[in-house]
C-alpha positions as CSV (number, residue, x, y, z in Angstrom):
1,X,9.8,37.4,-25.0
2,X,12.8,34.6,-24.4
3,X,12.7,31.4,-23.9
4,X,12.1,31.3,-20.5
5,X,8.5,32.0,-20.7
6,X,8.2,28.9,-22.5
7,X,11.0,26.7,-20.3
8,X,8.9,28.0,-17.2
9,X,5.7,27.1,-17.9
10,X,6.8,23.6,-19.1
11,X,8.6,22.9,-16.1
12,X,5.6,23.8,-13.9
13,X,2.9,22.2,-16.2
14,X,1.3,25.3,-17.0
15,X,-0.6,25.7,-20.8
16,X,1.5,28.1,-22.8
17,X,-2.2,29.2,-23.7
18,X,-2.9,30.2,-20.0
19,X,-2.4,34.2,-19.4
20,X,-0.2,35.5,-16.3
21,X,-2.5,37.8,-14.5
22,X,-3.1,38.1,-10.9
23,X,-6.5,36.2,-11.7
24,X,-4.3,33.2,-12.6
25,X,-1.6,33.7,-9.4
26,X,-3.2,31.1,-7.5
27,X,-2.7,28.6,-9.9
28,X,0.6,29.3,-11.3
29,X,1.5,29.3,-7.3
30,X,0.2,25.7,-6.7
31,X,2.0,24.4,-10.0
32,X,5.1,26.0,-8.7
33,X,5.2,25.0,-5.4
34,X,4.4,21.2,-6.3
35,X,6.8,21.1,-9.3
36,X,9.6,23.0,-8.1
37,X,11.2,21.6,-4.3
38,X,12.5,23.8,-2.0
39,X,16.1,22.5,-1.5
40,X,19.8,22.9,-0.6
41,X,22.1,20.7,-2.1
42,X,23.5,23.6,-4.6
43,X,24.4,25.0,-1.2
44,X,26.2,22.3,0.6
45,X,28.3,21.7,-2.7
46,X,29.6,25.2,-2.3
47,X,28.3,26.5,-5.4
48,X,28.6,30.9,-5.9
49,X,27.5,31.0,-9.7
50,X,25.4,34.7,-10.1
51,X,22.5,34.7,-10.0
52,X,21.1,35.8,-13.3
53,X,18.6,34.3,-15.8
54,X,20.7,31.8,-17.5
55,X,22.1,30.7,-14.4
56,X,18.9,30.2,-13.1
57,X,17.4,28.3,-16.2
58,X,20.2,26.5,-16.2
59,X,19.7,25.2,-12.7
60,X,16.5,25.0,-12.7
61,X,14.8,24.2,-15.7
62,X,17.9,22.0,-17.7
63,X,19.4,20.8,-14.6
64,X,15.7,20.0,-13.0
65,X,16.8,21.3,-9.7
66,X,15.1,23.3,-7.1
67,X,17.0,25.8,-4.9
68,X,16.3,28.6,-2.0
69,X,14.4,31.8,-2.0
70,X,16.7,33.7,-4.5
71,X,17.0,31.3,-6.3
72,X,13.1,30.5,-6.8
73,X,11.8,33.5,-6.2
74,X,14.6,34.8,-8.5
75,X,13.3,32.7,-11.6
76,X,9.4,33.4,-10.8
77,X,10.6,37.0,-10.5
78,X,11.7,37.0,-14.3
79,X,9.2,34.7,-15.6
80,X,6.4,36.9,-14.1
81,X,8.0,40.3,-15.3
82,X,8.7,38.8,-19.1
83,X,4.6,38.2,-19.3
84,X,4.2,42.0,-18.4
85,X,3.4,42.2,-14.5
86,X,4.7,44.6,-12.4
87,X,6.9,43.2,-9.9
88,X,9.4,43.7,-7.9
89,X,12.4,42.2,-5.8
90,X,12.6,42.2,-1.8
91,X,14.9,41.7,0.8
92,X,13.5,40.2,4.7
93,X,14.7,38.8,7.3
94,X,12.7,35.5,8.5
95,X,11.6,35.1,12.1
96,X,13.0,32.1,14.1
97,X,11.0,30.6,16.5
98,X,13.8,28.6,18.7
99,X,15.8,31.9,18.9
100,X,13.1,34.0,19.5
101,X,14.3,36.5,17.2
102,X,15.3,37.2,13.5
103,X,18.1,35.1,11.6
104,X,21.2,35.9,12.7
105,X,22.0,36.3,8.9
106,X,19.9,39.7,8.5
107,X,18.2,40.5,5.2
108,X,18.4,37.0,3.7
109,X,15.0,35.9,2.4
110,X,13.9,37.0,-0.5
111,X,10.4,37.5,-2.0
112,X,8.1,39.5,-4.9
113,X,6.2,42.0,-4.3
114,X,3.3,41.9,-7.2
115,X,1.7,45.3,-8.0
116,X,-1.5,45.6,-9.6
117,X,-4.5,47.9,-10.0
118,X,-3.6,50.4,-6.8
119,X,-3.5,47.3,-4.9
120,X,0.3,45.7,-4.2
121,X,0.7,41.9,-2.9
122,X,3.2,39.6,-1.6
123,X,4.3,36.5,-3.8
124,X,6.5,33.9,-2.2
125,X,7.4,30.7,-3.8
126,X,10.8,30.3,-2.0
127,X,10.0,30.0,1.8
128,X,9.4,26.1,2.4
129,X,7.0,24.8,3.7
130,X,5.4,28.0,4.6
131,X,4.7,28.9,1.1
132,X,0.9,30.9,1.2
133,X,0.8,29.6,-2.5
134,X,-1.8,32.7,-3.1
135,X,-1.0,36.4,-3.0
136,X,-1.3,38.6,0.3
137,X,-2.3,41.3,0.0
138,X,-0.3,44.3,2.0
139,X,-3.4,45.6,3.3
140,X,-4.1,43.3,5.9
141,X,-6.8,40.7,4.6
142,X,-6.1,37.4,5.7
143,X,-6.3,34.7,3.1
144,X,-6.9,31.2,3.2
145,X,-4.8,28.2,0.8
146,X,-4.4,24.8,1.1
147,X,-1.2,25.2,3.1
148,X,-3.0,27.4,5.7
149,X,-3.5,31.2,6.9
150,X,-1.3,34.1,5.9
151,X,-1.7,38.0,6.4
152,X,0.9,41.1,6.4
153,X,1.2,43.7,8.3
154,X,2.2,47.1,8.6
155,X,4.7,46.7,11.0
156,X,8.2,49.0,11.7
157,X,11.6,46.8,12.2
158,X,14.9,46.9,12.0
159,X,14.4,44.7,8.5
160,X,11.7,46.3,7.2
161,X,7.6,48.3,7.2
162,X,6.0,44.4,7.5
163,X,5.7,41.7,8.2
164,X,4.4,38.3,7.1
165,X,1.8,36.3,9.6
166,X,1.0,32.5,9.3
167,X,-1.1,30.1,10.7
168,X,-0.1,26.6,8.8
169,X,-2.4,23.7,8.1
170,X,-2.1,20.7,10.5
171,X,1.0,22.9,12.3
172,X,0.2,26.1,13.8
173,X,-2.6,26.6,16.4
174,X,-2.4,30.1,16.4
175,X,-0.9,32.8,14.0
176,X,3.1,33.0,14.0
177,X,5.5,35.4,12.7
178,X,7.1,34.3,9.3
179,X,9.3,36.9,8.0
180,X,9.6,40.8,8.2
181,X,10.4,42.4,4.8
182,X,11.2,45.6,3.2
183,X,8.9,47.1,0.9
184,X,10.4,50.3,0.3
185,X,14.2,49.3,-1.1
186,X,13.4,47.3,-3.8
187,X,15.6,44.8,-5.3
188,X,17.0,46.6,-8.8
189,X,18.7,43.5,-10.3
190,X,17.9,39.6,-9.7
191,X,22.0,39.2,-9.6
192,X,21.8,41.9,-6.6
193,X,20.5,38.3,-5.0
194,X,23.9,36.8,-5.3
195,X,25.4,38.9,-1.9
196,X,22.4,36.9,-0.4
197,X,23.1,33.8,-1.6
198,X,27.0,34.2,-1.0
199,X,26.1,35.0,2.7
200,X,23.6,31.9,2.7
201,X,26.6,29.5,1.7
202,X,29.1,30.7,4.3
203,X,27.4,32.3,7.4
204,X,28.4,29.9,10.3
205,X,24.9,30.3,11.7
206,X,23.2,29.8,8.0
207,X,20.6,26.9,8.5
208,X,21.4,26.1,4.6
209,X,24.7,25.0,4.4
210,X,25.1,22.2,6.9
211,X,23.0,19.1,6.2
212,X,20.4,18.5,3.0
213,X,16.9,19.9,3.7
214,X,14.4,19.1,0.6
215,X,10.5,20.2,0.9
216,X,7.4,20.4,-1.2
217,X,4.0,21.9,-0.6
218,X,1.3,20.6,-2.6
219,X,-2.5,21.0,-2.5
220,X,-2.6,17.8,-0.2
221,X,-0.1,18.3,2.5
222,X,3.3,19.2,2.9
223,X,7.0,17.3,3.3
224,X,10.0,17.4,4.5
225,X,13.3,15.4,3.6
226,X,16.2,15.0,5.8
227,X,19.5,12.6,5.6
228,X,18.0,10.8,8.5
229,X,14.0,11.6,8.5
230,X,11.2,11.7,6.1
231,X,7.9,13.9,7.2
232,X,4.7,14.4,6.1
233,X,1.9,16.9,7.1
234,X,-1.7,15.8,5.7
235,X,-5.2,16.0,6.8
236,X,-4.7,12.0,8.3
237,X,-1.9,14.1,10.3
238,X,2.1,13.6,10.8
239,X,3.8,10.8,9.3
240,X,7.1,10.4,10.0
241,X,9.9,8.0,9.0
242,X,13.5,7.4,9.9
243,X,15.6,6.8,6.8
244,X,19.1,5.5,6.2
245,X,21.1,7.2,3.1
246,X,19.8,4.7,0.6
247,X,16.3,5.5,1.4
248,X,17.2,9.0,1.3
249,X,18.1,8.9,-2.1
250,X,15.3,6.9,-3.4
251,X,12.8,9.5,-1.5
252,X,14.9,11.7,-3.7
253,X,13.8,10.2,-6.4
254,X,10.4,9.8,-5.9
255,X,8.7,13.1,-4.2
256,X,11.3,15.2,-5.4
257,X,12.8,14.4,-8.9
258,X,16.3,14.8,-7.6
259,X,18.6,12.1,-8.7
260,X,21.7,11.9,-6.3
261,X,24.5,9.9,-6.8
C-alpha cells in the first residue's frame, strides 16, 4: 500500500491498527466527518488542478484543507479501495428544496457505493451537513446516526435508479429528498471527477462558487459558516450568530482548522 493509507488515517485520528471493514464504516465515517470540513474556498479561488491522488493528498492531508464531494468522497474513495474494499465511484444529482427540483448543474454530486457480502451500500462523506455518517444500505432499511434518518430507494430518474431520503436531527420534521444517484454507470477513474468539479467552479447557477460555505457534522450537532453568519444545530437547538470578517476568520480557526489570511 502507499502512503496514503497512513496520511489518511492520521488526518482523521484513526489507529493504523484499526482494520477497514464495513464493521468499522461507522467509525471511520464519524472521524471523517468531524476532522475533515466540508468547504469551498478552493472553489472561489478558481482552482482546476485534476483530481487524482496526489492532488488530493496534497490538498487535503499536507495543505489541511477540506473540499466538496469529489474532492472528499474522492480521497475516502482511494483510501477505502487501497485497504481492499470494493468500492466504487457515482455520479447524482442533489435535490433542491427552494427550486423544487434537481440542481440545475445535472450529475454533480458525487458519492461511493461500498459493496460487500451480496449486500451493496451508499457511503457519503461529501454532502454537508447531510452527511448519514453510517452506510445505507440500497435495499431500503432506514438507518439511524447522530445527524439523523437516511434511506434509498429504488427510484427511476432522469439522474439515476435511486435515490437518497433524509430526515435530519433538529431540522427535518418529515423525510426529504437528498440526492438521486446512478448506480449503474460507475465512476472508472477518481480524475473522471475533474469534469465535475470544472462544472462546479463555473456554472452560473453553481451554489459553490459565489460566497464561502464551511460545515462540519460531528456526533453533537452540526455547523455552518458563512462570511456574515455562524449556525449551529444541537440538541439545546439553533444557535445563530452574525459575524463580521474578522470573526469569520477566527471561527475559521477554531471549528474548522482553516487558517485564512
Amino acid at each position: 500500500m502507499s502512503n496514503l493509507n497512513q496520511l489518511y488515517r492520521e488526518r482523521i485520528g484513526l489507529p493504523i491498527t484499526t482494520p477497514v471493514t464495513l464493521a468499522k464504516m461507522d467509525e471511520i465515517l464519524e472521524r471523517t466527518a468531524a476532522a475533515i470540513p466540508f468547504e469551498n474556498l478552493c472553489t472561489l479561488s478558481g482552482d482546476l488542478n485534476e483530481l487524482n491522488e496526489d492532488n488530493l493528498v496534497d490538498k487535503i492531508i499536507h495543505r489541511n484543507e477540506g473540499g466538496l464531494c469529489y474532492d472528499l468522497n474522492g480521497i475516502l474513495y482511494l483510501f477505502l479501495k487501497e485497504n481492499g474494499l470494493d468500492v466504487q465511484l457515482i455520479r447524482g444529482s442533489v435535490y433542491v428544496p427552494d427550486l423544487k427540483a434537481f440542481s440545475p448543474t445535472g450529475r454533480t454530486h458525487a458519492a461511493i457505493l461500498l459493496n460487500d457480502e451480496g449486500k451493496r451500500y451508499l457511503v457519503d462523506t461529501g454532502f454537508g451537513g447531510n452527511l448519514p455518517l453510517r452506510p445505507v444500505p440500497l435495499d431500503g432499511t432506514d438507518i439511524s446516526s447522530p445527524n439523523g434518518d437516511f434511506r434509498v430507494k429504488q427510484h427511476d430518474s432522469e439522474f439515476g435508479d435511486y435515490i437518497l431520503e433524509m430526515k435530519l436531527k433538529y431540522k427535518d420534521p418529515d423525510w426529504r429528498i437528498g440526492y438521486a444517484f446512478d448506480s449503474r454507470e460507475p465512476v472508472e477513474n477518481v480524475s473522471d471527477l475533474s469534469e465535475m468539479k470544472k462544472i462546479i467552479t463555473e456554472h452560473p447557477q453553481s451554489p459553490f462558487n459565489k460566497k464561502p460555505l464551511l460545515t462540519r457534522v460531528t456526533a453533537n450537532g452540526s455547523m455552518v459558516l458563512t462570511e456574515t453568519s455562524f449556525t449551529q444545530w444541537t440538541e439545546d437547538g439553533v444557535k445563530k450568530e452574525e459575524i463580521d470578517s474578522d470573526r469569520f476568520k477566527g471561527l475559521a480557526k477554531e471549528f474548522y482548522n482553516i487558517e485564512l489570511k
